[in-house]
Backbone and ligand atoms as CSV (ligand in chain L), in Angstrom:
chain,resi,resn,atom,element,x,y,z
A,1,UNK,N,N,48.497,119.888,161.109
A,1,UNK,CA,C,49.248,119.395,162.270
A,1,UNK,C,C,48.722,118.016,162.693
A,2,UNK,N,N,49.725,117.016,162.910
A,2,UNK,CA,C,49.101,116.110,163.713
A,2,UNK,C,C,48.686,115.935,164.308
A,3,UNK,N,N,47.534,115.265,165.231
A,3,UNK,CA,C,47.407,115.181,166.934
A,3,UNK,C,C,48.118,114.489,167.439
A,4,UNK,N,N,48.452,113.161,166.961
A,4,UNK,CA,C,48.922,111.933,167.685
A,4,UNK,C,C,50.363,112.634,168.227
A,5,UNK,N,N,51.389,113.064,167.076
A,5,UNK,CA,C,52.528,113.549,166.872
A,5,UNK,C,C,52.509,114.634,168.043
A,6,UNK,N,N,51.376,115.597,168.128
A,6,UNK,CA,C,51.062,116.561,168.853
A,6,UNK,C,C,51.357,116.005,170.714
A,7,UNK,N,N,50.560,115.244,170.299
A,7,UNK,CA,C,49.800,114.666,172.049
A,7,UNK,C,C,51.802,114.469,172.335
A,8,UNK,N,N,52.102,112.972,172.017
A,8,UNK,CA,C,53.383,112.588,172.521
A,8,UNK,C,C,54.398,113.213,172.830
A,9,UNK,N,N,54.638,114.531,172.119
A,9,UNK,CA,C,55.593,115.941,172.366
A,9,UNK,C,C,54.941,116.271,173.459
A,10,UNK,N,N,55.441,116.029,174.676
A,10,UNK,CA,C,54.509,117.127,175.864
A,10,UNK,C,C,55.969,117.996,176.223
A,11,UNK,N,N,55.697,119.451,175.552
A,11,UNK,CA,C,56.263,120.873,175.654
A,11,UNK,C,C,56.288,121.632,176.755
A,12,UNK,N,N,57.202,121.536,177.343
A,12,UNK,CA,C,57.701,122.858,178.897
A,12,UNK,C,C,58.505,123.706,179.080
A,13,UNK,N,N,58.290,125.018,179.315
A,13,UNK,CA,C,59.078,125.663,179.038
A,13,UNK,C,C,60.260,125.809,179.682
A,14,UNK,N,N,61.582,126.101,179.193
A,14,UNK,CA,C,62.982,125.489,179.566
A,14,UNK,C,C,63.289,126.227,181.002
A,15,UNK,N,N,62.757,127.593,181.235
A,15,UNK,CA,C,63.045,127.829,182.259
A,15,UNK,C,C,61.921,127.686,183.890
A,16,UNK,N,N,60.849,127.823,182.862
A,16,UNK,CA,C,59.660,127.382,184.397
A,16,UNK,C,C,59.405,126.363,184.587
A,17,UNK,N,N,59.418,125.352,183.429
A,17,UNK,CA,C,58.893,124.268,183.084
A,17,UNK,C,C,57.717,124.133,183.399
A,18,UNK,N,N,56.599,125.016,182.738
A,18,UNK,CA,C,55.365,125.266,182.759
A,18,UNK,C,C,54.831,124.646,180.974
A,19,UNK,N,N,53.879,124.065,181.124
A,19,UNK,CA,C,53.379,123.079,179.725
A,19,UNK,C,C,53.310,123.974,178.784
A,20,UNK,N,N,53.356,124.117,177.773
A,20,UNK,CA,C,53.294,124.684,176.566
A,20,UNK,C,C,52.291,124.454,175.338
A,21,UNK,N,N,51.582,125.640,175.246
A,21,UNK,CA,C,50.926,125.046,174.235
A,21,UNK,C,C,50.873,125.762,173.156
A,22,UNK,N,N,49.960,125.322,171.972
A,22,UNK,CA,C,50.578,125.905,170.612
A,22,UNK,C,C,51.136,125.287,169.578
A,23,UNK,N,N,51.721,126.096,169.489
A,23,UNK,CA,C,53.268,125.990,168.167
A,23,UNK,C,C,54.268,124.790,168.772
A,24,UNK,N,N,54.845,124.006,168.421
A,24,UNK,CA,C,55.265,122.909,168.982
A,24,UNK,C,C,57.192,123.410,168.636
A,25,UNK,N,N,57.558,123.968,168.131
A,25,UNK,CA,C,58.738,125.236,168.076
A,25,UNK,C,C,58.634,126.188,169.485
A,26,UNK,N,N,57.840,126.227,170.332
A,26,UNK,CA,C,58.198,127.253,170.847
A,26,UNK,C,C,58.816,126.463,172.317
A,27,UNK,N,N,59.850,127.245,173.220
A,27,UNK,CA,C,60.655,126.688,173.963
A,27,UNK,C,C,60.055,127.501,175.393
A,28,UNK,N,N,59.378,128.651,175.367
A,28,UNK,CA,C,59.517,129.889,176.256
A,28,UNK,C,C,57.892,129.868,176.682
A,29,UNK,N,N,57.237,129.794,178.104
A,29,UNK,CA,C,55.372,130.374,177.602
A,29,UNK,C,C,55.511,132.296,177.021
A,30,UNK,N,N,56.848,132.797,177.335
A,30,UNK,CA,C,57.229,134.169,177.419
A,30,UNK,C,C,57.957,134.772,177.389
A,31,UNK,N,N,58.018,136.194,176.710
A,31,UNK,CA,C,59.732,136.765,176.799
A,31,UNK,C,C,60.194,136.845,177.926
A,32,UNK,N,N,59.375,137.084,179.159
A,32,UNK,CA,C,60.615,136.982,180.333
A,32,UNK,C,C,61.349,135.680,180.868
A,33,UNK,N,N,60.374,134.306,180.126
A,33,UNK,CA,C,61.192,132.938,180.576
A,33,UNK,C,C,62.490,133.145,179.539
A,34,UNK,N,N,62.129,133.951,178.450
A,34,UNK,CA,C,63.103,133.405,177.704
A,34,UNK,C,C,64.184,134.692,177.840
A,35,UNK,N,N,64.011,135.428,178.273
A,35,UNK,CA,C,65.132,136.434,178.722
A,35,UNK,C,C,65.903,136.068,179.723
A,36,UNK,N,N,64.646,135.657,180.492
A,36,UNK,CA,C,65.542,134.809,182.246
A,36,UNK,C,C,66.685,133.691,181.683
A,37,UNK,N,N,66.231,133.218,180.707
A,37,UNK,CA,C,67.048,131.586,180.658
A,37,UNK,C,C,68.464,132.125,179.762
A,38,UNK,N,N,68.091,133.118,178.909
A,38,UNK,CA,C,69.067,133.881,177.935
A,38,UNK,C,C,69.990,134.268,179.023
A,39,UNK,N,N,69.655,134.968,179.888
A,39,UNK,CA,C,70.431,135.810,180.769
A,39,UNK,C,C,71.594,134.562,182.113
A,40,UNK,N,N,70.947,133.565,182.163
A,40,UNK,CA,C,71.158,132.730,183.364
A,40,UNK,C,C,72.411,131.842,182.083
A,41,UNK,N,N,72.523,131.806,181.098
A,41,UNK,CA,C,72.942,130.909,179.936
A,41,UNK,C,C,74.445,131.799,179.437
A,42,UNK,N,N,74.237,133.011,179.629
A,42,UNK,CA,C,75.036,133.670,179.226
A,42,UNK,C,C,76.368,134.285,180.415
A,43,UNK,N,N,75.538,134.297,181.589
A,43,UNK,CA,C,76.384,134.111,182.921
A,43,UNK,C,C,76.995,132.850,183.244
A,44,UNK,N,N,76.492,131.286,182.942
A,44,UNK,CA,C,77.249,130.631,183.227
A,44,UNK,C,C,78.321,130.376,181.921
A,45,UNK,N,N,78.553,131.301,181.092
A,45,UNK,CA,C,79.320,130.819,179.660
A,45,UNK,C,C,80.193,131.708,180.531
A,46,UNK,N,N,80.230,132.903,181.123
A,46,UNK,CA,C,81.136,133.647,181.740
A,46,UNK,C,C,81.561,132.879,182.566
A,47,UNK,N,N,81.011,132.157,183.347
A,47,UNK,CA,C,82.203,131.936,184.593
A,47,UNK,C,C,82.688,130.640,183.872
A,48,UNK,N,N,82.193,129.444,183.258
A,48,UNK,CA,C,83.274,128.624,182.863
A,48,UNK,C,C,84.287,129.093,182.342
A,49,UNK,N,N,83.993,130.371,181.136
A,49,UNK,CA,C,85.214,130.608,180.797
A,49,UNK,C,C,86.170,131.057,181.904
A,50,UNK,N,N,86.143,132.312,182.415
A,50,UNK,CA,C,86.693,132.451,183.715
A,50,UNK,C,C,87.529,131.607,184.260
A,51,UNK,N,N,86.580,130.609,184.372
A,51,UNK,CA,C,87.440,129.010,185.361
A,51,UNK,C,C,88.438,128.312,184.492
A,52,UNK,N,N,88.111,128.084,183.203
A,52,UNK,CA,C,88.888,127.486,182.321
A,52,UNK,C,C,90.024,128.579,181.688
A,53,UNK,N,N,90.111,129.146,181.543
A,53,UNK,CA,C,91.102,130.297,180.657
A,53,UNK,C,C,92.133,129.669,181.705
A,54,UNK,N,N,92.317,130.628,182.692
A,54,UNK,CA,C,93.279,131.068,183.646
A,54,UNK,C,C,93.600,129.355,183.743
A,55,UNK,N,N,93.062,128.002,183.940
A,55,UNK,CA,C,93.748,127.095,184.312
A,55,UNK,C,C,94.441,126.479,183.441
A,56,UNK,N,N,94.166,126.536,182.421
A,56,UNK,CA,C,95.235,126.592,181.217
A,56,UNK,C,C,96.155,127.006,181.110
A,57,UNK,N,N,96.290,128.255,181.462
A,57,UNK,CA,C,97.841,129.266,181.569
A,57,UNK,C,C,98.774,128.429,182.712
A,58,UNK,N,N,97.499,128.293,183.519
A,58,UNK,CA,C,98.495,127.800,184.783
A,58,UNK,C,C,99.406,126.448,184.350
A,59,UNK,N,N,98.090,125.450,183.726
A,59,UNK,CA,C,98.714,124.461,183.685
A,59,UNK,C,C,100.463,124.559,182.868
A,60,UNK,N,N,99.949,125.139,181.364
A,60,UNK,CA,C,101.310,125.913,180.471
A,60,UNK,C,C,102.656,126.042,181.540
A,61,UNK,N,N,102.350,127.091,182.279
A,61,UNK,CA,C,103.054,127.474,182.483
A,61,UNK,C,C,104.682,126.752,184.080
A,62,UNK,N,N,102.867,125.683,184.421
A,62,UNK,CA,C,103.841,124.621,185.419
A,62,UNK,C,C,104.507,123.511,184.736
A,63,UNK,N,N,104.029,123.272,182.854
A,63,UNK,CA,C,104.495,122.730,181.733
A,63,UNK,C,C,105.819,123.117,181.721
A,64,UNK,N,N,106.202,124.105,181.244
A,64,UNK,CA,C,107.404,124.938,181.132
A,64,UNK,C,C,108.354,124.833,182.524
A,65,UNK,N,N,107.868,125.407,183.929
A,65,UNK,CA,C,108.763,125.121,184.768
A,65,UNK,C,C,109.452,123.766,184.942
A,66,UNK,N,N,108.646,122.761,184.680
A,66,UNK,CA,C,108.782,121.645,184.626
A,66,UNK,C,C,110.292,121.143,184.192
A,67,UNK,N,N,109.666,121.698,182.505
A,67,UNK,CA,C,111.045,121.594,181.731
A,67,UNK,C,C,112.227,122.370,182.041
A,68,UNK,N,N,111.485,123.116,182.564
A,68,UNK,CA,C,113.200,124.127,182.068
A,68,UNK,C,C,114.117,123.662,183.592
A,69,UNK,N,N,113.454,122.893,184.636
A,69,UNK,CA,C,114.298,122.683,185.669
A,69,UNK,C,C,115.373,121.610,184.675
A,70,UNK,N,N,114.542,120.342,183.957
A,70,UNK,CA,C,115.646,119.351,183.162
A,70,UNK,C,C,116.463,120.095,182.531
A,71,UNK,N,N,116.153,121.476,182.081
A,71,UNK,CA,C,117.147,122.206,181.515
A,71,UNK,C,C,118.125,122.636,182.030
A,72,UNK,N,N,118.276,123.345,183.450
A,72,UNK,CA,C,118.735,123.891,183.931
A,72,UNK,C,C,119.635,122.449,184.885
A,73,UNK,N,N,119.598,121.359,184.956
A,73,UNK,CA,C,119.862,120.328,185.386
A,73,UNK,C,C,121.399,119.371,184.070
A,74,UNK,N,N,120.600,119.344,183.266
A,74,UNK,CA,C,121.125,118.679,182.223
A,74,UNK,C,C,120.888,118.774,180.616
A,75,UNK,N,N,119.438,119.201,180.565
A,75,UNK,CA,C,119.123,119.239,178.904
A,75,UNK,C,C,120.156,120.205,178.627
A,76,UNK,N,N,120.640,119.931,177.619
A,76,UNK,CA,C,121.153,121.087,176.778
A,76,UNK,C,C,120.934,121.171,175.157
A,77,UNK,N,N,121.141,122.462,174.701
A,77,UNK,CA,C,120.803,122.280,173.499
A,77,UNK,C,C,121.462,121.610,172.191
A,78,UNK,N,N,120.836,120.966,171.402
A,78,UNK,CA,C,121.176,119.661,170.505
A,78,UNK,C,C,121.120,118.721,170.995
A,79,UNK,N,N,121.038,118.600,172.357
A,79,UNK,CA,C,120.760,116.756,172.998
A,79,UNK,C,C,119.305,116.710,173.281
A,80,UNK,N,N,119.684,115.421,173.622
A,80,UNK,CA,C,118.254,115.233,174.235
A,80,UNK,C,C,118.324,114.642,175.673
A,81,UNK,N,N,116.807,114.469,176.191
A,81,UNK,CA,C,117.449,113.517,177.228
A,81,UNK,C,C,116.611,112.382,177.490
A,82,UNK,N,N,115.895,111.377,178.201
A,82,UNK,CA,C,115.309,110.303,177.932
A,82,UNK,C,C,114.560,110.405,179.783
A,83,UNK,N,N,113.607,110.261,179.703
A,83,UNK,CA,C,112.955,110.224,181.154
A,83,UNK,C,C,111.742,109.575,181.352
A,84,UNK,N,N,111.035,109.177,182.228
A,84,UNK,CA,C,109.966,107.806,182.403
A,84,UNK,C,C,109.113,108.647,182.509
A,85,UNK,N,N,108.063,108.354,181.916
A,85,UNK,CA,C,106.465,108.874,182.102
A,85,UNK,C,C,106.360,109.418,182.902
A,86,UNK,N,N,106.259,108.212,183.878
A,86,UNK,CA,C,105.792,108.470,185.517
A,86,UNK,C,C,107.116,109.391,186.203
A,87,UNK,N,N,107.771,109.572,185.859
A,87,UNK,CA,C,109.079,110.917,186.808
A,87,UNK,C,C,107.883,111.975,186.191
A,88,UNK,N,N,107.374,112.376,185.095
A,88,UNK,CA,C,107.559,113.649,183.975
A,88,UNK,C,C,106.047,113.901,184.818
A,89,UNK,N,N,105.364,113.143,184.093
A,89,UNK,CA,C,103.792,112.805,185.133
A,89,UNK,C,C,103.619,113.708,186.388
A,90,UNK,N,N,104.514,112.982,186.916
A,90,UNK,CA,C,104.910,112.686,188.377
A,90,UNK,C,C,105.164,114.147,188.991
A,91,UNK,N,N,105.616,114.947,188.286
A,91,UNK,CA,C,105.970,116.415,188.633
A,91,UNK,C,C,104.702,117.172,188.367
A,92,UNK,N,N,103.892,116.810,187.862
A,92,UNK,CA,C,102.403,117.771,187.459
A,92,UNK,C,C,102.697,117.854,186.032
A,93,UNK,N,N,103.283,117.595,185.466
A,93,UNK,CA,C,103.185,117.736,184.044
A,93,UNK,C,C,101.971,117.160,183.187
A,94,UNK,N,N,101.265,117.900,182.329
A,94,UNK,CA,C,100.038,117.450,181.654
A,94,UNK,C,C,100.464,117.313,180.075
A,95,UNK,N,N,101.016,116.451,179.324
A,95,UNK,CA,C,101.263,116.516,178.152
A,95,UNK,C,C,100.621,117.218,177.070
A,96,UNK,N,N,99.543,116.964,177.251
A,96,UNK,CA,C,98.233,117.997,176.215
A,96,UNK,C,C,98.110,119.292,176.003
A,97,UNK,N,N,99.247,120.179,177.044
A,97,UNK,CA,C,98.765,121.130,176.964
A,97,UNK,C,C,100.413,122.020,176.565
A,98,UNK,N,N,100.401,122.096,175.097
A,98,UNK,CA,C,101.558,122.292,174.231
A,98,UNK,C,C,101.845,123.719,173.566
A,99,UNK,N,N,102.362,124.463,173.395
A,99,UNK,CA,C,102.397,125.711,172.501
A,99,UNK,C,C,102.541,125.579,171.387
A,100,UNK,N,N,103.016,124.778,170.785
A,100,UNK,CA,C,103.724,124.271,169.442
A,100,UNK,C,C,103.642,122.768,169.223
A,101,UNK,N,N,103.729,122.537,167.511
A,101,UNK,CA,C,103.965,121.364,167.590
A,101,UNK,C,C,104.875,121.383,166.390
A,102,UNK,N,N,106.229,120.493,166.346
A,102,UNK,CA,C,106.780,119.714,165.480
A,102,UNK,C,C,107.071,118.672,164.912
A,103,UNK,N,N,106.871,118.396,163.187
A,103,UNK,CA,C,107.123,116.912,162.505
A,103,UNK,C,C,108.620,116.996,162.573
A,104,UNK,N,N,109.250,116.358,162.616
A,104,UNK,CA,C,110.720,116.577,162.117
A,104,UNK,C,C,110.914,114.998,161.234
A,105,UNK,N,N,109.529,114.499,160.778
A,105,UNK,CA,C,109.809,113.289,160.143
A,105,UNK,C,C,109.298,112.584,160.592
A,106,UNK,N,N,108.923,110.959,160.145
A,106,UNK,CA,C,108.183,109.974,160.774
A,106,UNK,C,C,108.591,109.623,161.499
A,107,UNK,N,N,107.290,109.496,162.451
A,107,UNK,CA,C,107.624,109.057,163.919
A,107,UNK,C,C,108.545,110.000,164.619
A,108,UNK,N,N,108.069,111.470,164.207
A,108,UNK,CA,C,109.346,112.444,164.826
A,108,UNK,C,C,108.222,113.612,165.365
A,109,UNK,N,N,107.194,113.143,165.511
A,109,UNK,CA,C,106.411,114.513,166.266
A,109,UNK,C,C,106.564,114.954,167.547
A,110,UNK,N,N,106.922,116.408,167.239
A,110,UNK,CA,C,107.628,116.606,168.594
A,110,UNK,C,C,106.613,118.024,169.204
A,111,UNK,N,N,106.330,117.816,170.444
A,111,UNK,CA,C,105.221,118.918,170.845
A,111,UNK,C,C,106.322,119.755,171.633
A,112,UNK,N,N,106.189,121.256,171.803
A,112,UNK,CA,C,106.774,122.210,172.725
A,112,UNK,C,C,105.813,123.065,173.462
A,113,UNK,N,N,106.661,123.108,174.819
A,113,UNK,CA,C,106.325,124.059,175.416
A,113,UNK,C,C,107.398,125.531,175.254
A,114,UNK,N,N,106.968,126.519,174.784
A,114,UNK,CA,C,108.007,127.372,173.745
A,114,UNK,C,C,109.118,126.853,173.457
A,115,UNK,N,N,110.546,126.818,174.516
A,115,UNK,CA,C,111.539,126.530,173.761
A,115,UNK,C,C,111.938,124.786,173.731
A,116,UNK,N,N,111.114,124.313,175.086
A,116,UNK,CA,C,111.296,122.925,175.169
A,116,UNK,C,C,110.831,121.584,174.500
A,117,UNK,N,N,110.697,121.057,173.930
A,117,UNK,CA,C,110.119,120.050,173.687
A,117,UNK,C,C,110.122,118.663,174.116
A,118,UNK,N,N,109.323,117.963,173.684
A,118,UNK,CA,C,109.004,116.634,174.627
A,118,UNK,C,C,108.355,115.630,173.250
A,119,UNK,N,N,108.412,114.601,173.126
A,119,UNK,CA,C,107.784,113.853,172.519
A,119,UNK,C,C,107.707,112.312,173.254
A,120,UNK,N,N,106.996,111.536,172.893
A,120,UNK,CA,C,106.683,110.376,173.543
A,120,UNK,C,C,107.287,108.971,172.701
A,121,UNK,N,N,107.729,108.551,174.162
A,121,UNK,CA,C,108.720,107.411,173.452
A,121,UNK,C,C,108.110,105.702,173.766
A,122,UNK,N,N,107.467,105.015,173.346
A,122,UNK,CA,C,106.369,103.849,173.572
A,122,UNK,C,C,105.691,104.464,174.737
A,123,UNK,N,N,105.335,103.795,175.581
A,123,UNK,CA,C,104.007,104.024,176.404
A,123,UNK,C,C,104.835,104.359,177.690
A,124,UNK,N,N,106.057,104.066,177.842
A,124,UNK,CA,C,106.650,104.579,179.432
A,124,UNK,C,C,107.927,105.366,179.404
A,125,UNK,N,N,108.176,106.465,178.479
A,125,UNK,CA,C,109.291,107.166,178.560
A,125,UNK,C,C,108.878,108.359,177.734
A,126,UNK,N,N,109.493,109.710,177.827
A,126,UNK,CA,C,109.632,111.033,177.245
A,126,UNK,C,C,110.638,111.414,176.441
A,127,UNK,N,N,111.034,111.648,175.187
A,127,UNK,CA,C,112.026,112.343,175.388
A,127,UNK,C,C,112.263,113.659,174.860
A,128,UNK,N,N,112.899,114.351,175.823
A,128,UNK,CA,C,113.110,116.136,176.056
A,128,UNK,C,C,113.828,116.738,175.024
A,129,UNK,N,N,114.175,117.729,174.478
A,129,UNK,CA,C,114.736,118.519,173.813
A,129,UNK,C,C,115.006,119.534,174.004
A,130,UNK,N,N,115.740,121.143,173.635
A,130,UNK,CA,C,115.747,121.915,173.900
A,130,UNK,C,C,116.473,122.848,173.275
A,131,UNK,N,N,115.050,123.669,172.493
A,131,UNK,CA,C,115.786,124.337,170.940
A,131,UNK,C,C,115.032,125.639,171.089
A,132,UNK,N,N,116.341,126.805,171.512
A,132,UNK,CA,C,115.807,128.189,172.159
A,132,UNK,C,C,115.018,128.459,170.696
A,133,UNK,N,N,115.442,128.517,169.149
A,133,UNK,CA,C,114.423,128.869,167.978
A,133,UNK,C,C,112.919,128.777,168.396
A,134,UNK,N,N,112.678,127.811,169.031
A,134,UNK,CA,C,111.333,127.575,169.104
A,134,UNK,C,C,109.980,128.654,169.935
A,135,UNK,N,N,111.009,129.563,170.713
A,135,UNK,CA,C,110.418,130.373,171.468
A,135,UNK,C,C,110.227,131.593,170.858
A,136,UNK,N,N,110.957,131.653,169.996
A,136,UNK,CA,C,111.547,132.948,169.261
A,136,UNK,C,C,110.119,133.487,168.296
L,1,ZN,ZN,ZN,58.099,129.885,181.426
């Protein structure tokens, strides 16, 4: 073992942060730091998930209302329709968060939210679609 290498590593353990000595591998002075930190590591993996799952759905699903009002307005199926960022934006809509995605050809990627779709038209417009197959 080195010393020099030794000395400059100054080792604490992750949950007391009490100095460490020894084995220059070891993270814990003990199984209960390292049970404590196991245990405290594994509760916060629970609640992010928790927090994150469910806001996803949400977001999805205010995705979809979104659309289906243009639907219920004007989209119909085989057309399309053409709308500004900032309107689509503007309603809470989060583009990223898609059920599907379709090529229909270059420069033809088209993302859905089940039956709706949306693709992006230069940097300030949307345009909508609406193809019930897609839900199916
Ligand atoms: Zn400790």
């Amino acid at each position: 073992m080195n010393y020099d290498q030794d000395r400059s590593e100054e080792q604490t353990c992750m949950e007391c942060g009490r100095e460490l000595f020894g084995r220059t591998d070891k993270r814990f002075c003990n199984d209960t730091c390292r049970n404590s930190f196991n245990r405290k590591l594994r509760a916060e993996e629970r609640s992010r998930d928790n927090e994150n799952i469910p806001a996803i759905f949400k977001q999805i699903r205010a995705n979809y209302e979104i659309l289906k009002q243009y639907h219920l307005e004007k989209l119909e199926e085989g057309t399309t329709i053409h709308i500004t960022r900032q309107e689509l934006l503007g309603k809470g809509f989060e583009p990223k968060f898609c059920t599907s995605v379709q090529n229909k050809g270059y420069n033809e990627l088209w993302l859905f939210c089940f039956e709706f779709g949306y693709k992006k038209e230069g940097e300030r417009h949307f345009e909508l679609c609406y193809d019930p197959i897609q839900a199916k």
